[in-house]
N, C-alpha and C positions, 0 to 999 in steps of 0.2 A: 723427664717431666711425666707425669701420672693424668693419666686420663682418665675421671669415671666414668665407664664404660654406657652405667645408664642413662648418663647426659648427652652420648652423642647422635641420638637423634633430635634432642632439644636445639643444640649446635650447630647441624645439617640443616634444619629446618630453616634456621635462623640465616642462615648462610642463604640459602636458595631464596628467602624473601629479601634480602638484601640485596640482590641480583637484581630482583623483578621488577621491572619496570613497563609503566602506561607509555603507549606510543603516541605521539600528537597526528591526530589523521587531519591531512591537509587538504581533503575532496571526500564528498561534497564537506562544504563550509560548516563551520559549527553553528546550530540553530538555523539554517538555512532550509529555504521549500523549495523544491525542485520537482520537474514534473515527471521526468523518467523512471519507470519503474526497475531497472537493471542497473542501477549507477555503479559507476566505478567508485572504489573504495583507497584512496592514496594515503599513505603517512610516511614520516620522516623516517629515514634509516637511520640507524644506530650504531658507527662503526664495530664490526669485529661480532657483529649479530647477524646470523644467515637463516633464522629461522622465528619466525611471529604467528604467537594467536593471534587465532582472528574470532569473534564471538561476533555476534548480531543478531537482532528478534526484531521483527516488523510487526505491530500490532494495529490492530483500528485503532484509533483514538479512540479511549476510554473504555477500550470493546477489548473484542480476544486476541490473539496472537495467530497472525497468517505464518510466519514462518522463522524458522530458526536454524544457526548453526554453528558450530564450535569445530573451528577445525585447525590445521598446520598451513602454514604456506614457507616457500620462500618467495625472495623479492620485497617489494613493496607497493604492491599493488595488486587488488585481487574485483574480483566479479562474481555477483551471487551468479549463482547454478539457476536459476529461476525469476521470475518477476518478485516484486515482497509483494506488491499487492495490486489489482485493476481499479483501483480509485485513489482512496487516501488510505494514509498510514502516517504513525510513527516510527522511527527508527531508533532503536541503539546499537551501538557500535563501539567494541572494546578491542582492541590491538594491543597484546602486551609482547614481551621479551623475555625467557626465562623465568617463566610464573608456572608454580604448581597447579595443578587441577585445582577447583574448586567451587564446582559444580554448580556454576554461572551466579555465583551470588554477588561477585561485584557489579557482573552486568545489570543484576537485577537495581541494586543502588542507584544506576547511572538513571540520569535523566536523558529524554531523548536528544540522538543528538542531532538527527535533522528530521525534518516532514517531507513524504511525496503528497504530490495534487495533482493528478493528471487532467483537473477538470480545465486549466487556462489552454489545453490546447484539444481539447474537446468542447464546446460550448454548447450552452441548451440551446435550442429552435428559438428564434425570434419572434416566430409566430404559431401558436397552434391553437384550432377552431374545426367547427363542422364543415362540411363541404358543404356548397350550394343545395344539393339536391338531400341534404340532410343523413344520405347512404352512409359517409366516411369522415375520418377526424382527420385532417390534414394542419399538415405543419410545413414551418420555412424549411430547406435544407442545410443541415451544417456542414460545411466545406471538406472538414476533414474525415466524417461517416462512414463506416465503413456497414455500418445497420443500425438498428434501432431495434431497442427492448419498447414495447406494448404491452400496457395493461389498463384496463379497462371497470373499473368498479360500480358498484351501488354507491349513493354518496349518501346513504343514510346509515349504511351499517359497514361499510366498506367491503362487500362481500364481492369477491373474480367475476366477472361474469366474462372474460374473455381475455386471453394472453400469448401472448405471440412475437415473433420476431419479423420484420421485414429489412428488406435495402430499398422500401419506396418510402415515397415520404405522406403516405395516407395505408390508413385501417380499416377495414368496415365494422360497422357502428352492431353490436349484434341485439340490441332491442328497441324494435320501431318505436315513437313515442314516447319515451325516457329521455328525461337527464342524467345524464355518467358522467364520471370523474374520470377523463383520461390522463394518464400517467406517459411521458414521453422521454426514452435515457440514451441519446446517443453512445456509440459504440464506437471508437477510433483506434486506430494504432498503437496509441500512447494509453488506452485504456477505458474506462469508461466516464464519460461527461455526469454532469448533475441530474437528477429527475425533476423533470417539470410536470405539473398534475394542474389542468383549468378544466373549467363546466363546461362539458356539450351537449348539446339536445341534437337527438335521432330525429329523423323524420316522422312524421305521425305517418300512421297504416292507413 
């Protein structure tokens, strides 16, 4: 039998995409929101296969891409190296089986396949206002906190006029006699909570 010789990488190629195969990842759920930002990555084995891409790119929603990776594993089950993201994100996630390189363009096809949110277990303040004596912005505390991003604005041009981190649950206010737009973002474990921004009035001088 005759083989032309300049067909057999037509052949090979053909062969090795025939092979290839998408893996069905069974964790987290498809289209699923989850709040953990390290989730474990599960899919079905494939008898007689010891070795699976793994591709994934976490991005904001409709924003940039926090992170990404193309790598080998074996097993069936793997864990990013890192958080994807301290809030929200989307995720894709491609697990294939004897697939050539291909410089993440299937991944990029894919639509996401699940969302984080870490905000249901970070929650905004229930309450935040001026203090009494008009010095500080004070807010309720969120249970699971571990600090709080501040910031402080103009509310006509929105321009910083003071920004900072605490673990209490009040600010001081830095211009006597003004109203400011305080900005309140809990800080937890699981990530970072929503921004909440209400009107407070300083103390007059």
């Amino acid at each position: 039998m005759l083989v032309d010789v300049y067909a057999l990488p037509f052949i090979i190629g053909s062969l090795v995409h025939v092979s290839c195969k998408e893996v069905q990842i069974i964790e987290p759920t498809a289209r699923s929101i989850i709040a953990g930002t390290k989730p474990v990555i599960a899919w079905q084995a494939i008898p007689g296969v010891s070795r699976y891409g793994v591709e994934f790119e976490s991005r904001v929603p409709e924003g940039p891409v926090l992170f990404s990776l193309d790598t080998q594993v074996t097993g069936t089950i793997f864990w990013p190296p890192q958080p994807l993201t301290d809030f929200r994100a989307a995720v894709k996630v491609l697990v294939t089986a004897g697939c050539p390189a291909d410089n993440g363009s299937r991944l990029r096809e894919k639509a996401a396949s699940f969302q984080i949110d870490t905000s249901p277990l970070c929650s905004a303040p229930a309450r935040i206002a001026a203090s009494g004596d008009g010095r500080n912005v004070e807010w309720s505390a969120v249970a699971a906190a571990i600090r709080y991003d501040v910031t402080l604005l103009r509310p006509d041009d929105d321009a910083i006029l003071s920004q900072g981190e605490t673990r209490q649950t009040f600010f001081a206010l830095p211009v006597a006699g003004e109203t400011l737009v305080a900005v309140i973002r809990p800080y937890c474990a699981t990530g970072f909570g929503p921004r909440t921004s209400v009107l407070v009035a300083a103390a007059k001088p």
